[in-house]
C-alpha positions as CSV (number, residue, x, y, z in Angstrom):
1,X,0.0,0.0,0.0
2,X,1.2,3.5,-1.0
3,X,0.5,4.9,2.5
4,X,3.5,2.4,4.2
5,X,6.7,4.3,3.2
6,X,5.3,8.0,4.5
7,X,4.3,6.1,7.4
8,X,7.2,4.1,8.7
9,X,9.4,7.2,9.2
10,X,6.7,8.0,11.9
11,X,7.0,5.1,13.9
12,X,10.5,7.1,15.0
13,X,9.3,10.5,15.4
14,X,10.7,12.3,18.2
15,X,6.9,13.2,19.1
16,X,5.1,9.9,20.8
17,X,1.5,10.9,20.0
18,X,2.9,10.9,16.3
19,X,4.3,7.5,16.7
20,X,1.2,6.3,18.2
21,X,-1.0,7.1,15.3
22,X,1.2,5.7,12.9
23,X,0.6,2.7,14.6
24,X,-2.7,2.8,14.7
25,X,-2.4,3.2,11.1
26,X,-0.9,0.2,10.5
27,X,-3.2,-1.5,12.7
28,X,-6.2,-0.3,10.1
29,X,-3.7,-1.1,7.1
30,X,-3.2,-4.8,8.1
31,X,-1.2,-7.5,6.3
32,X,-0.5,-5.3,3.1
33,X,1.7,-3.4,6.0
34,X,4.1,-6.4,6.6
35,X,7.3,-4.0,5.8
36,X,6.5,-1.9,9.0
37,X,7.0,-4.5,10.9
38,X,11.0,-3.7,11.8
39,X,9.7,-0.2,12.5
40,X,6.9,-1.9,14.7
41,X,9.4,-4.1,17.1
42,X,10.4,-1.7,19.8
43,X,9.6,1.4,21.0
44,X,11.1,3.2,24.0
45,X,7.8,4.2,25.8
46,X,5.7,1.6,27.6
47,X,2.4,3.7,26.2
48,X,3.6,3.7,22.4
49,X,5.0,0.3,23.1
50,X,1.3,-0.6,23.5
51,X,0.0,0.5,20.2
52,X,2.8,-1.4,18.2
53,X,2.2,-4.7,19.4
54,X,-1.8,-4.2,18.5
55,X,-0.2,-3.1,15.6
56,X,1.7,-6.2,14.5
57,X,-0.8,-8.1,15.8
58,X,-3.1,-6.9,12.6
59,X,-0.1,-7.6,10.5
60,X,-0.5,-11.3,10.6
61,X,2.3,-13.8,10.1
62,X,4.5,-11.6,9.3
63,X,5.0,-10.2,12.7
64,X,5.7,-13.3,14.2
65,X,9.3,-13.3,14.6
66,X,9.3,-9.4,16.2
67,X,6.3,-10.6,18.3
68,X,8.1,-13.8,19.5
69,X,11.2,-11.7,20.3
70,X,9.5,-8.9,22.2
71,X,8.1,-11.8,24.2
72,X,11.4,-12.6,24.9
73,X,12.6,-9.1,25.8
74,X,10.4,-9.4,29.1
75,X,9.0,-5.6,29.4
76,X,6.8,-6.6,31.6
77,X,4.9,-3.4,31.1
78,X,3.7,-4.6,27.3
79,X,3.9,-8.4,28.0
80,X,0.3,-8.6,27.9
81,X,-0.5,-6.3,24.4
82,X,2.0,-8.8,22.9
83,X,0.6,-12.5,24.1
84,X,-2.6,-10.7,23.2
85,X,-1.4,-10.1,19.5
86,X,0.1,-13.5,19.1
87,X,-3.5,-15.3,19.7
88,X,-4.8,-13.0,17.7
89,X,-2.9,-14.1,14.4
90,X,-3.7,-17.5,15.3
91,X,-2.3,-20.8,13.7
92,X,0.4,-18.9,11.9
93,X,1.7,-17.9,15.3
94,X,2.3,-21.3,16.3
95,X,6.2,-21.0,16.2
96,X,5.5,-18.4,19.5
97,X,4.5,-21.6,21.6
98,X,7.8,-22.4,23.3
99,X,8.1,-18.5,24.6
100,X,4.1,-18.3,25.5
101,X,4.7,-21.8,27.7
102,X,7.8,-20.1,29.4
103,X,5.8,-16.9,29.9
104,X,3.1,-19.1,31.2
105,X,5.3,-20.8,33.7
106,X,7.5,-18.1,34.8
107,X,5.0,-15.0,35.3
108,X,3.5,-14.4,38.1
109,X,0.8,-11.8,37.6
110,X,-2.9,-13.6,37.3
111,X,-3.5,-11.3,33.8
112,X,-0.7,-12.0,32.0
113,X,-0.9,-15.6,32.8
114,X,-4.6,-16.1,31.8
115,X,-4.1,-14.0,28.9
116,X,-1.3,-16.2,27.9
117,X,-3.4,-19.2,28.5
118,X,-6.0,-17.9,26.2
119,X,-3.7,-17.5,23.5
120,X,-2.2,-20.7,23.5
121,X,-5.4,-22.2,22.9
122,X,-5.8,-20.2,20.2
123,X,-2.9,-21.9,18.8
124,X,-3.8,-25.2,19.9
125,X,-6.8,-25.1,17.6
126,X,-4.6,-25.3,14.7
127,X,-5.5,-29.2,15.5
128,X,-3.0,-31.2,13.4
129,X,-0.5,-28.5,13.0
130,X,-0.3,-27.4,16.5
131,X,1.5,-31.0,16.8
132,X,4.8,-29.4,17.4
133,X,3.6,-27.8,20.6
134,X,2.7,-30.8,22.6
135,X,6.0,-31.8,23.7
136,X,6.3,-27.9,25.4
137,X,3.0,-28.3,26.9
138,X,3.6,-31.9,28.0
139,X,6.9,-30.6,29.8
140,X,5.0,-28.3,32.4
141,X,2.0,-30.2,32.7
142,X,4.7,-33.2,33.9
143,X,6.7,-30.5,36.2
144,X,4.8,-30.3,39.6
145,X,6.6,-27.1,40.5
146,X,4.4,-25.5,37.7
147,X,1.1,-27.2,39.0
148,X,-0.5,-23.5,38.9
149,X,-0.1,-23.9,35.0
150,X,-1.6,-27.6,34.5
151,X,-5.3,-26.1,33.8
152,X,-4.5,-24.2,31.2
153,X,-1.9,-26.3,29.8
154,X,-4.4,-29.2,30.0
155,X,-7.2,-26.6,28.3
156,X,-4.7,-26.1,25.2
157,X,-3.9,-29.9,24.5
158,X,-7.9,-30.5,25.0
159,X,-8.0,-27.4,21.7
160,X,-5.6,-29.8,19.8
161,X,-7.7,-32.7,19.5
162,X,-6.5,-35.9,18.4
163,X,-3.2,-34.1,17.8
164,X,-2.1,-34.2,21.1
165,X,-2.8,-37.8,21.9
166,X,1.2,-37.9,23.3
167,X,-0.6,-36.0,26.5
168,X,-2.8,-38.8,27.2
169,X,-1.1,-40.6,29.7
170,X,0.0,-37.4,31.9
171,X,-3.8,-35.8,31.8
172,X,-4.9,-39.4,33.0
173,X,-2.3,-38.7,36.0
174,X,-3.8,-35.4,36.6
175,X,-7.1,-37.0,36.4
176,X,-7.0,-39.4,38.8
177,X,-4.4,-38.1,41.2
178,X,-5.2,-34.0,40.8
179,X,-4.5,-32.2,43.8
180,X,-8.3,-30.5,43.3
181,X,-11.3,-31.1,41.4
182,X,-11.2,-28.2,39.4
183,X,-8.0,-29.7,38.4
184,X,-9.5,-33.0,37.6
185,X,-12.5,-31.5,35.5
186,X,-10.6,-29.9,33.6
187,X,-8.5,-33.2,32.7
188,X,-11.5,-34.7,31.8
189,X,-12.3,-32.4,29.9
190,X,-9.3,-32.3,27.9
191,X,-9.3,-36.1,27.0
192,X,-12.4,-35.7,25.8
193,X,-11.8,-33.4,23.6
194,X,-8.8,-35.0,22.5
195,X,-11.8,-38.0,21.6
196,X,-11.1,-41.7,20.3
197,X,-7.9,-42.2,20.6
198,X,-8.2,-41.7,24.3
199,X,-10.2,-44.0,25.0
200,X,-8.3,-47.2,24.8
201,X,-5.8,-45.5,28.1
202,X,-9.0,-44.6,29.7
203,X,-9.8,-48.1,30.4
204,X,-7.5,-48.8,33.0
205,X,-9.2,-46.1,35.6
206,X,-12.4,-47.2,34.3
207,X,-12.1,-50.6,35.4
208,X,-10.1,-49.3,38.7
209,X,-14.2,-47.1,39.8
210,X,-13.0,-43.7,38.5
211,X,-16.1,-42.0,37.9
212,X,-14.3,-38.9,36.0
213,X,-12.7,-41.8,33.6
214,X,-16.7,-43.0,32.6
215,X,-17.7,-39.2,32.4
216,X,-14.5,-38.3,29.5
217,X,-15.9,-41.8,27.8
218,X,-18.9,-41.1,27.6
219,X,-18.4,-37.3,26.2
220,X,-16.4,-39.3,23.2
221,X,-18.3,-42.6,22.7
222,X,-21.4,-41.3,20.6
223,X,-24.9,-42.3,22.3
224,X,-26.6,-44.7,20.0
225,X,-29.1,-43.9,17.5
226,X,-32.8,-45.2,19.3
């Protein structure tokens, strides 16, 4: 788009209210803006910060990598905007997944982490493609000192469906020996979503009386026609 060269020079404008509208520019502009998005990695003021990663947010797939590596940066202060922005490219994001479960893991503030949550589920919808994800997600939802992540770890495989079958075996674990019921809910729910090929681990607890095993079978096993 013609607009993109006059604009980028913005984004560095000594004035921030400048550099903010620029953004928001971009932000209207979308994908067809993909050679801002250099411009778009940084800024040096928390509040313009803000704008840019709503910014490359709209830019799609082509953000990615600035997105992934402001992540990594760990201003706190836009942490949020960005994670925000990732889930909101999608799929195409899914190479963000490794830095979203260490910001999932490591942060401590309740917003950041649910937001983060959310996003990785976004991902995890991908279904086949978010594949290359489960062996992060598996990692935390295996580390017990990161028990405060398992429900939303556990609510992204469930997003992945069949794809995340690896997770079986540790969702049965946090099934059957959660710390909490909310915890075990949501590992039901998880298998179930992850459907058929499931079912075959799920047999064991089901024959061992665990209720929560019958429930996640019967959400997968289709009732039968009368």
């Amino acid at each position: 788009m013609g607009a993109v060269p006059a604009l980028v020079p913005l984004l560095k404008d000594k004035e921030v209210a400048l550099r903010v509208e620029a953004a928001k520019a971009f932000a209207k502009i979308g994908p067809s803006a993909s050679a801002a998005v250099a411009a778009l990695r940084a800024d040096d003021t928390n509040y313009a910060g803000r704008f840019y990663g709503e910014a490359l947010g709209k830019l799609g797939a082509a953000a990615v990598p600035a997105l992934i590596a402001l992540l990594k940066d760990g201003d706190r202060s836009i942490l949020a905007t960005v994670v925000r922005a990732l889930g909101q490219i999608g799929p195409p994001a899914k190479a963000a997944v490794p830095a979203l479960v260490r910001t999932l893991t490591v942060e401590k503030n309740d917003n950041i982490r649910l937001v983060t949550g959310v996003a990785l589920q976004v991902l995890a919808e991908a279904g086949p493609e978010a594949a290359v994800a489960v062996p992060d997600l598996l990692a935390v939802l295996k580390d017990e000192s990161a028990a405060d992540s398992h429900v939303l770890i556990a609510q992204a495989l469930g997003g992945m469906g069949a794809a995340a079958k690896e997770a079986v075996p540790a969702l049965i674990g946090m099934m059957t020996r959660g710390k909490g019921r909310f915890d075990a809910a949501h590992a039901t729910q998880a298998l179930s979503r992850i459907g058929a090929v499931a079912v075959p681990s799920l047999v064991t607890p089901l024959k061992d009386g665990r209720t929560l095993a019958a429930i996640a079978i019967q959400r997968i096993v289709p009732k039968p026609v009368k």
